[in-house]
C-alpha positions in Angstrom: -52.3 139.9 -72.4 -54.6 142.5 -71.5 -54.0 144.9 -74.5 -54.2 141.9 -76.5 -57.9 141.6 -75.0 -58.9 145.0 -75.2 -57.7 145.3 -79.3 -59.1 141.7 -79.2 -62.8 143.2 -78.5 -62.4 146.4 -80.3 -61.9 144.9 -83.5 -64.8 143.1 -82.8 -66.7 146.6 -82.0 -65.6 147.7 -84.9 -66.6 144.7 -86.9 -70.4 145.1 -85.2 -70.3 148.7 -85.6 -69.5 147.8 -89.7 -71.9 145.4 -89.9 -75.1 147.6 -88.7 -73.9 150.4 -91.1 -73.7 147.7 -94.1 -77.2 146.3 -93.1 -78.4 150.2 -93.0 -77.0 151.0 -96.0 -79.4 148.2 -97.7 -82.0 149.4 -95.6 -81.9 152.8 -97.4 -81.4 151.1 -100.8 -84.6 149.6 -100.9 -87.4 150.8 -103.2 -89.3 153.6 -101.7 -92.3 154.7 -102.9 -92.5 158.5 -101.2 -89.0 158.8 -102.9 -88.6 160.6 -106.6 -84.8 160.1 -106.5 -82.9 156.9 -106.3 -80.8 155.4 -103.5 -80.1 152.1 -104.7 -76.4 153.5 -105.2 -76.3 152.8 -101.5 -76.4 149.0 -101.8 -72.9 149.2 -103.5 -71.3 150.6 -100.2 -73.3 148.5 -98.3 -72.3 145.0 -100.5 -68.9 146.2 -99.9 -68.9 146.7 -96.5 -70.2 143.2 -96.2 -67.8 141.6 -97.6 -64.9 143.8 -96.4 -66.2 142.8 -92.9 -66.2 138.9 -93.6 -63.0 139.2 -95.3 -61.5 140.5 -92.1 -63.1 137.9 -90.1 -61.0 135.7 -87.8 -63.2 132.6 -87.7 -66.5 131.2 -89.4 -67.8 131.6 -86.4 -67.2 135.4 -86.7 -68.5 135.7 -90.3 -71.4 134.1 -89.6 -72.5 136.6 -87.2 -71.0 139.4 -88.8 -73.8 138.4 -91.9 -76.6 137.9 -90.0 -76.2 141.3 -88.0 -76.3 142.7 -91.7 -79.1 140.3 -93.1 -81.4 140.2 -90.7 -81.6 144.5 -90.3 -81.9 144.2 -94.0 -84.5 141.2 -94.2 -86.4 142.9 -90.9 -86.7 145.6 -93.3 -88.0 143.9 -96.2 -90.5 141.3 -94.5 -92.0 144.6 -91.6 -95.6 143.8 -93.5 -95.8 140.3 -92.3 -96.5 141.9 -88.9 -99.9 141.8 -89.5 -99.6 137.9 -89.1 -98.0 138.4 -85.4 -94.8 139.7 -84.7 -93.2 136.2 -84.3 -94.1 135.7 -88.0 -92.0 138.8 -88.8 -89.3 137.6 -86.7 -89.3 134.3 -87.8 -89.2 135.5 -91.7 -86.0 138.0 -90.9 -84.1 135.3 -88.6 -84.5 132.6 -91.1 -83.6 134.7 -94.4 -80.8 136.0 -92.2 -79.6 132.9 -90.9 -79.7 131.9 -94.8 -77.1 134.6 -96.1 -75.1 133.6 -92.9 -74.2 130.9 -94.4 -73.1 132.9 -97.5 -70.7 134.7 -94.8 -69.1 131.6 -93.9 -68.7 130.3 -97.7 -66.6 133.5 -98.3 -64.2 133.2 -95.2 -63.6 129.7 -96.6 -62.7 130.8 -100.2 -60.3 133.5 -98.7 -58.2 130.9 -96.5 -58.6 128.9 -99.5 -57.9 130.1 -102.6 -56.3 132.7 -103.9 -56.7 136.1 -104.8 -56.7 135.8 -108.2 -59.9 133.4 -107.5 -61.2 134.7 -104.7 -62.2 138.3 -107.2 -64.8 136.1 -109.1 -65.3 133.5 -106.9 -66.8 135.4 -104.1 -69.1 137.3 -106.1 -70.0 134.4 -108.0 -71.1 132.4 -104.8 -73.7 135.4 -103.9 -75.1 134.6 -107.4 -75.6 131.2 -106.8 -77.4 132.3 -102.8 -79.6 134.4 -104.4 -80.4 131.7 -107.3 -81.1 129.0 -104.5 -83.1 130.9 -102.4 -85.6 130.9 -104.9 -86.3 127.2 -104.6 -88.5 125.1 -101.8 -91.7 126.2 -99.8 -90.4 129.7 -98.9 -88.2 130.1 -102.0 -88.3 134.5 -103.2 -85.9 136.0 -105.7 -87.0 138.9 -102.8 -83.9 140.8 -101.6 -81.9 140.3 -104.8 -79.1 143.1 -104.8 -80.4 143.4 -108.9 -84.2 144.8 -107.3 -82.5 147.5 -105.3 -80.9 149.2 -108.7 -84.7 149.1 -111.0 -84.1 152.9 -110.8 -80.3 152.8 -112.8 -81.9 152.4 -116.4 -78.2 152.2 -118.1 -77.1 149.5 -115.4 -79.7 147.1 -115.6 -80.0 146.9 -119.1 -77.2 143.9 -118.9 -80.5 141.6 -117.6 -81.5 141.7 -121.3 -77.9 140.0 -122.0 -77.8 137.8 -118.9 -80.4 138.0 -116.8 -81.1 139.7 -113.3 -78.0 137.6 -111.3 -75.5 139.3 -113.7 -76.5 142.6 -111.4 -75.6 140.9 -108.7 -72.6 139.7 -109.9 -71.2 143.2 -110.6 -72.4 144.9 -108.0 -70.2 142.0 -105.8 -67.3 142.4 -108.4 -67.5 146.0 -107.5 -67.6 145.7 -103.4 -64.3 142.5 -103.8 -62.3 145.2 -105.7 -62.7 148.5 -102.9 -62.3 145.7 -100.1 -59.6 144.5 -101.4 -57.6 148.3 -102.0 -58.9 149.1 -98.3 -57.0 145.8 -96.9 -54.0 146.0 -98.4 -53.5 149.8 -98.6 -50.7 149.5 -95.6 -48.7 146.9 -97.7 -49.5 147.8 -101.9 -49.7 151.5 -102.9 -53.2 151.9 -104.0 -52.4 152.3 -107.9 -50.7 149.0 -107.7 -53.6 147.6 -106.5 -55.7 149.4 -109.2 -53.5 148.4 -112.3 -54.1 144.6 -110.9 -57.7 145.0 -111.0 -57.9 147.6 -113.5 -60.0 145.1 -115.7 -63.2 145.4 -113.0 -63.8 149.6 -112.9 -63.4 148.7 -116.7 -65.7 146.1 -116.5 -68.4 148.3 -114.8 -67.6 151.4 -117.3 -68.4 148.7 -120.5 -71.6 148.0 -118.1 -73.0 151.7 -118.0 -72.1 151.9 -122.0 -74.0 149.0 -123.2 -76.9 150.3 -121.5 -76.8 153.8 -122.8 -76.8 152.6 -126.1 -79.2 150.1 -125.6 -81.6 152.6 -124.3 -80.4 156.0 -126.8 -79.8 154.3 -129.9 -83.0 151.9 -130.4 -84.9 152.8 -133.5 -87.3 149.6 -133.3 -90.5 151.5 -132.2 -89.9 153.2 -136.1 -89.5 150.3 -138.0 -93.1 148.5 -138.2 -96.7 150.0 -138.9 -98.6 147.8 -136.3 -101.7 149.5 -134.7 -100.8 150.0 -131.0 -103.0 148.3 -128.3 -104.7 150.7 -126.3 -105.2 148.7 -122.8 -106.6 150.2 -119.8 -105.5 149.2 -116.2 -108.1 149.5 -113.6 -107.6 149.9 -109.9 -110.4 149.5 -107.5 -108.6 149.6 -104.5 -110.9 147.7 -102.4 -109.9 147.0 -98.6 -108.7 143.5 -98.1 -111.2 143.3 -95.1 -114.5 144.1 -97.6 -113.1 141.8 -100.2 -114.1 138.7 -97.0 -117.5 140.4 -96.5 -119.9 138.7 -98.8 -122.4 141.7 -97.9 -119.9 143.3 -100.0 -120.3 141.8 -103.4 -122.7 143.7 -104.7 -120.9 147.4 -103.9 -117.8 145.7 -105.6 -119.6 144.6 -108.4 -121.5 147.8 -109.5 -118.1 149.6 -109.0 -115.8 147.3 -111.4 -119.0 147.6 -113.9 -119.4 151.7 -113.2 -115.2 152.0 -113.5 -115.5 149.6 -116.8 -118.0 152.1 -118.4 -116.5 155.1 -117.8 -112.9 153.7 -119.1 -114.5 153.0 -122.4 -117.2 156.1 -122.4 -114.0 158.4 -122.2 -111.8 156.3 -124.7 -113.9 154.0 -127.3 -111.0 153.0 -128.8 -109.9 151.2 -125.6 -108.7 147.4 -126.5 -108.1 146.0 -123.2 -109.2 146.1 -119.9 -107.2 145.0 -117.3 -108.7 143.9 -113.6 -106.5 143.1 -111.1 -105.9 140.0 -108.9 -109.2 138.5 -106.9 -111.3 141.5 -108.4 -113.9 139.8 -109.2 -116.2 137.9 -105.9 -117.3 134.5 -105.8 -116.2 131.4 -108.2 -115.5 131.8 -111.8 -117.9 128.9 -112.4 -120.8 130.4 -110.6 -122.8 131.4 -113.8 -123.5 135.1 -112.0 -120.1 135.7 -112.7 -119.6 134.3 -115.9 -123.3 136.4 -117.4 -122.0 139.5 -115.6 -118.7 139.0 -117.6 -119.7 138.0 -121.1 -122.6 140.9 -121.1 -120.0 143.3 -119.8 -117.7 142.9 -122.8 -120.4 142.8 -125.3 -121.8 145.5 -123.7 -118.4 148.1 -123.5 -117.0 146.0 -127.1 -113.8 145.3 -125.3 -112.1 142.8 -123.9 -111.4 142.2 -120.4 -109.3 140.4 -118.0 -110.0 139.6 -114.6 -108.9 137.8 -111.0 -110.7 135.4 -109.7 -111.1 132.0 -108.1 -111.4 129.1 -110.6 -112.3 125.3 -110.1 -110.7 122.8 -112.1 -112.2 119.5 -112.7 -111.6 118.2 -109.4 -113.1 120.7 -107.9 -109.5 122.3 -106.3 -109.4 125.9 -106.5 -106.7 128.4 -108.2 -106.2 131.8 -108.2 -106.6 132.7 -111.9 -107.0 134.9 -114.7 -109.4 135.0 -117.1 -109.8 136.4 -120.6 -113.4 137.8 -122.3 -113.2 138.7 -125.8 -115.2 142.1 -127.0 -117.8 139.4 -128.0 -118.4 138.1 -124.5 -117.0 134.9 -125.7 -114.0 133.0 -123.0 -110.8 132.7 -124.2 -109.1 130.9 -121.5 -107.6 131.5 -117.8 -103.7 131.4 -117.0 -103.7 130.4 -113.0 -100.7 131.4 -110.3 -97.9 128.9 -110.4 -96.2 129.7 -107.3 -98.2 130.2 -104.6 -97.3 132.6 -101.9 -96.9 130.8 -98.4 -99.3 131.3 -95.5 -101.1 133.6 -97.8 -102.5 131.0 -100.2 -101.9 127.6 -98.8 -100.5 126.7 -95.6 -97.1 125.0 -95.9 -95.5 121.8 -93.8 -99.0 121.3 -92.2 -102.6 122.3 -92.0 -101.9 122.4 -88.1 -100.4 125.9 -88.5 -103.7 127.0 -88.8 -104.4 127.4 -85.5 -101.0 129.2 -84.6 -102.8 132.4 -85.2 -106.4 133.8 -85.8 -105.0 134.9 -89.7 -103.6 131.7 -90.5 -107.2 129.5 -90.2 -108.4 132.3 -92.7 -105.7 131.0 -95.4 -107.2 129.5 -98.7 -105.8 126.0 -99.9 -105.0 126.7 -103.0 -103.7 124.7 -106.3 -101.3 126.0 -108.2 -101.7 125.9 -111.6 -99.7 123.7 -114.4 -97.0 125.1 -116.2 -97.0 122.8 -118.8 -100.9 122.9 -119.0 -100.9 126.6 -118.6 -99.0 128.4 -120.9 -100.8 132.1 -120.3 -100.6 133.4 -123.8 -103.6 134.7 -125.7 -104.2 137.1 -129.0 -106.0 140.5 -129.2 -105.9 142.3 -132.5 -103.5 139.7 -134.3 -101.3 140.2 -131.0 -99.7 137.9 -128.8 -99.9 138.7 -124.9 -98.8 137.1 -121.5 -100.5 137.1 -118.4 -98.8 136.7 -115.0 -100.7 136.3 -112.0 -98.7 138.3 -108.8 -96.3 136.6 -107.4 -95.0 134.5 -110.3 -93.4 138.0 -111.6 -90.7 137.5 -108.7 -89.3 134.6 -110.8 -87.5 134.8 -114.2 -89.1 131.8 -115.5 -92.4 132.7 -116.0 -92.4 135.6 -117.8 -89.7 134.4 -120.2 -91.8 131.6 -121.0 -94.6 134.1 -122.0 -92.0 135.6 -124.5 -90.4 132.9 -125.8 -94.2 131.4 -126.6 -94.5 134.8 -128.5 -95.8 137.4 -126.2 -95.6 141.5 -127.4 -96.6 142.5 -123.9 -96.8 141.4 -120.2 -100.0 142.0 -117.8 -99.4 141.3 -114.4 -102.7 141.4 -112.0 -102.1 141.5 -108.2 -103.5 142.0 -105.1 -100.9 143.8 -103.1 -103.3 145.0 -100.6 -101.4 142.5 -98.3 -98.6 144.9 -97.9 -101.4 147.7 -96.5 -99.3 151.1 -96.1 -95.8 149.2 -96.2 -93.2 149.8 -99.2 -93.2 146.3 -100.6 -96.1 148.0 -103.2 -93.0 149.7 -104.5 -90.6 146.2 -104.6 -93.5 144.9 -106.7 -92.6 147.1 -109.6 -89.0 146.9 -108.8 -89.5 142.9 -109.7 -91.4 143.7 -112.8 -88.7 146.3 -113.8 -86.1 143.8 -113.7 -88.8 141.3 -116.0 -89.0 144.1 -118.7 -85.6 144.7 -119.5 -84.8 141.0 -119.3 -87.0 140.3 -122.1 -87.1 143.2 -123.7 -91.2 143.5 -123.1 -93.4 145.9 -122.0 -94.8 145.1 -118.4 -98.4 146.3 -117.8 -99.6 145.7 -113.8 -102.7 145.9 -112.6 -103.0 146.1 -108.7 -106.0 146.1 -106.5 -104.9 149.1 -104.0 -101.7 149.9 -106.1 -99.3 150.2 -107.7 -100.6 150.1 -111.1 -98.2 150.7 -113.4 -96.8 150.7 -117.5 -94.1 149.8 -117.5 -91.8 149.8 -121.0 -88.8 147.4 -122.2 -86.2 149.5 -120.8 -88.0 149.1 -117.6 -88.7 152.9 -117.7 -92.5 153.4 -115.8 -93.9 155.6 -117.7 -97.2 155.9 -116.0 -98.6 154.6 -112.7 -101.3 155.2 -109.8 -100.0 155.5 -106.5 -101.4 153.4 -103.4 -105.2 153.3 -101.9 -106.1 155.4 -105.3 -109.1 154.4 -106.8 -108.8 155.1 -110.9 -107.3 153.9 -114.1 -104.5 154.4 -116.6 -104.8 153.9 -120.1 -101.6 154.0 -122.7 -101.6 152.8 -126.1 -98.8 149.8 -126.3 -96.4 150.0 -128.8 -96.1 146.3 -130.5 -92.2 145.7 -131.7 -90.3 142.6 -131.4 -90.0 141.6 -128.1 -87.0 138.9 -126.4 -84.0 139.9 -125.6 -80.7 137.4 -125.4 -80.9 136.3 -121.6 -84.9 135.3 -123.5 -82.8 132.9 -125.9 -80.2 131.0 -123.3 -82.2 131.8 -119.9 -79.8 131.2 -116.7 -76.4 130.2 -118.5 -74.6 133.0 -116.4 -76.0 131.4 -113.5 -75.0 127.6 -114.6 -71.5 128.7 -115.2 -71.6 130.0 -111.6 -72.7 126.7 -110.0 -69.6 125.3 -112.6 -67.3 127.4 -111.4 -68.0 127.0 -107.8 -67.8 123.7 -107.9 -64.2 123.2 -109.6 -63.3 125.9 -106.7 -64.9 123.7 -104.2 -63.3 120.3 -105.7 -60.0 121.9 -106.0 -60.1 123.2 -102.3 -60.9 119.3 -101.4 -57.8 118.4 -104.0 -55.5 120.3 -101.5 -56.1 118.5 -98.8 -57.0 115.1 -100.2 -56.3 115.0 -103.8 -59.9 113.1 -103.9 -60.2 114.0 -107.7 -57.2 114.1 -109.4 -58.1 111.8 -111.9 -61.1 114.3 -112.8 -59.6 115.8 -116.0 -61.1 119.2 -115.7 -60.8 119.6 -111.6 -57.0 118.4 -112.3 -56.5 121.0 -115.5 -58.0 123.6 -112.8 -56.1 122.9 -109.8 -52.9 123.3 -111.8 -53.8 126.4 -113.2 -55.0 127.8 -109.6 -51.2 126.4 -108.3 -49.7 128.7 -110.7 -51.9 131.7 -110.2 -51.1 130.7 -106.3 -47.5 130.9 -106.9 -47.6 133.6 -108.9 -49.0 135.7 -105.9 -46.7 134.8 -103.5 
């Protein structure tokens, strides 16, 4: 009885020990900006740890815990900035996105007692595609922490987005971690080529992966095949303090240095056809008519046209944070507002009460977001079509496939990620608009207040960029081809046939026990096939 104990709570060691190094190991995988080499290999150890450890769980109780010890280092890690709210806030973020993938934990202990082997390969990978794809929806919904943002650096892997879409990432990398779990579990019992020949399909799998993209990327000749006059666009970062940008003592020094930066962009290139401003750039209300003289006679002034950030009212008088468009003839061409707010940063969620939780919190604008169906964010300069993204709307898929599919060449993104001060989550910001490029096969141009600005092309290679708290500009001339990609065309079908798929797993795991749907021709046509596979195994 005692050994029985004492192996009893080593395993369980063991298991902790397992978890920390897999919650590390996407610690280290995360984009770092002070890093010129990549490290997002890591997250495939640290994926397969994960689910190594659940699948040697003893209970649900036990693969609950064994997530969260993994989730909440790696979601402490992500969320550090939101200390500046209060600590609780920090703590509150990485408990509850945690707590979230804990869940995840438990789904995959069920599937192993469950179903069987031959199921289990896609059907556990294919249930962390469909936890990252819901944790993107209610108040505090975030693609944030998707395994596909970790690997923006591996050009030839995440060029299967353009085909699929970010999840398919995902899905391979937890394809990847089933298949070295599963040779380390059963290494005792079946020699480890056996094991290999039976899931020979999935290194193969992976191998088709890294081709696809090499030839995506090496054997392109698009950029040769059309004349079209590239669009020389200028990205302009200010990098004004968040602090100043409150101080209405402020406005003027802000002003004169937007105007003085404008000048010199076009005094050094007069050839320049855009400027881009990032988010909130601009003080005061866009339909304060100091702001909209100092815009028109700026752009008639430099002959260029201009986008900026800045608060708009509608005609109820709510406010949005927006971008808008000046032609080189000072003449407005429209705004595109932000469609998903960010929580406690631009409206308070659940209740206005939270307000007085802490000092920060009663500074927090209410907001509006703006109308997707309204708003479409597309406009023309030179003949060519352009999106515009305001900040955080580039952490979802949807809106910048919209802009592409509504004929956009290029992306600009304006932000404000001043927010994140001296923390890395300037660098995840790209990593988001990485992933965007190469799912729509567009190049990405961001603008950002304190940094990163970045150009970003359709391969999601950055091919230039200005590094945090620097005050300057990048100009590039934008090479107009076709943009879209496949995953532009059919959107989230890899993700649909997930939720499918689960779903026949999960009504054929009720069949066993109940036989609730047998009358279901398509749960009944899978539940027979599973039996067979089932027998098969054993």
């Amino acid at each position: 009885m005692t050994n029985n104990i004492k192996n009893n709570n080593l395993n369980l060691l063991i298991k902790i020990f397992l978890a920390v190094l897999a919650g590390f190991l996407l610690v280290y995988s995360l984009p770092n900006r002070n890093l010129n080499f990549n490290l997002g290999f890591l997250a495939w150890f640290g994926i397969t740890l994960l689910i190594l450890n659940i699948r040697l769980a003893n209970s649900k109780k036990e693969s609950f815990y064994i997530t969260i010890i993994s989730s909440i280092l790696y979601y402490s890690t992500i969320y550090l900035w939101t200390n500046r709210f209060g600590v609780y806030v920090w703590l509150l973020a990485s408990i509850f996105f945690g707590s979230l993938m804990g869940l995840w934990g438990i789904a995959v202990y069920i599937f192993e007692k469950n179903q069987p082997k031959n199921i289990c390969v896609f059907l556990i990978p294919t249930s962390l595609v469909i936890f990252e794809h819901l944790k993107t929806f209610g108040i505090l919904g975030t693609n944030w922490g998707s395994l596909s943002y970790l690997q923006y650096k591996d050009l030839y892997l995440i060029q299967i987005a353009g085909l699929l879409g970010m999840y398919s990432i995902t899905f391979i990398m937890a394809l990847f971690g089933y298949f070295i779990s599963e040779i380390i579990i059963n290494y005792k019992k079946t020699p480890i080529l056996e094991t290999l020949k039976k899931y020979i399909f999935i290194p193969i799998l992976i191998i088709c992966v890294y081709i696809y993209g090499f030839l995506s990327i090496n054997l392109d000749k698009s950029n040769d095949k059309n004349n079209i006059k590239p669009i020389k666009v200028a990205l302009l970062q200010p990098s004004f303090d968040m602090l100043i940008k409150k101080d209405s003592s402020k406005t003027y020094m802000m002003t004169k240095t937007l105007y003085e930066m404008t000048k010199k962009i076009v005094e050094n290139d007069k050839d320049t056809d855009l400027i881009v401003w990032p988010e909130s750039s601009l003080p005061g209300l866009n339909n304060n008519p100091y702001v909209t003289g100092f815009m028109e006679n700026l752009a008639k002034e430099t002959n260029t046209n201009i986008i900026y950030g800045v608060i708009s009212l509608d005609e109820e008088n709510k406010k949005h944070n927006s971008a808008v468009y000046y032609n080189n003839e000072g003449k407005y061409q429209g705004l595109c507002s932000k469609k998903h707010l960010v929580p406690f940063g631009e409206y308070v969620p659940i209740s206005n009460k939270l307000r007085k939780v802490h000092p920060l919190l009663s500074l927090v604008p209410e907001y509006e977001p703006g109308d997707p169906e309204k708003d479409k964010g597309v406009f023309e300069i030179n003949g060519t079509k352009f999106g515009i993204i305001v900040c955080f709307d580039s952490n979802f898929q949807h809106y910048v496939k919209e802009s592409v599919k509504n004929g956009a060449n290029f992306v600009t993104i304006i932000t404000n990620d001043g927010w994140f001060e001296n923390y890395d989550a300037t660098e995840d910001h790209i990593s988001w608009n990485v992933i965007r490029a190469v799912e729509n096969r567009v190049p990405i141009l961001q603008s950002a207040n304190t940094g990163i600005s970045a150009v970003i092309d359709k391969y999601g290679r950055v091919t230039k960029r200005i590094g945090v708290f620097q005050r300057g500009y990048i100009s590039d001339d934008i090479k107009i081809t076709k943009s879209g990609s496949l995953y532009t065309k059919i959107g989230n079908i890899f993700t649909y046939l997930s939720y499918l798929f689960l779903l026949l797993c999960i009504a054929d795991i009720i069949n066993k026990k109940k036989y609730m749907f047998k009358n279901i021709p398509c749960v009944s046509f899978f539940h027979k096939f599973n039996k067979n596979k089932e027998n098969k195994e054993n």
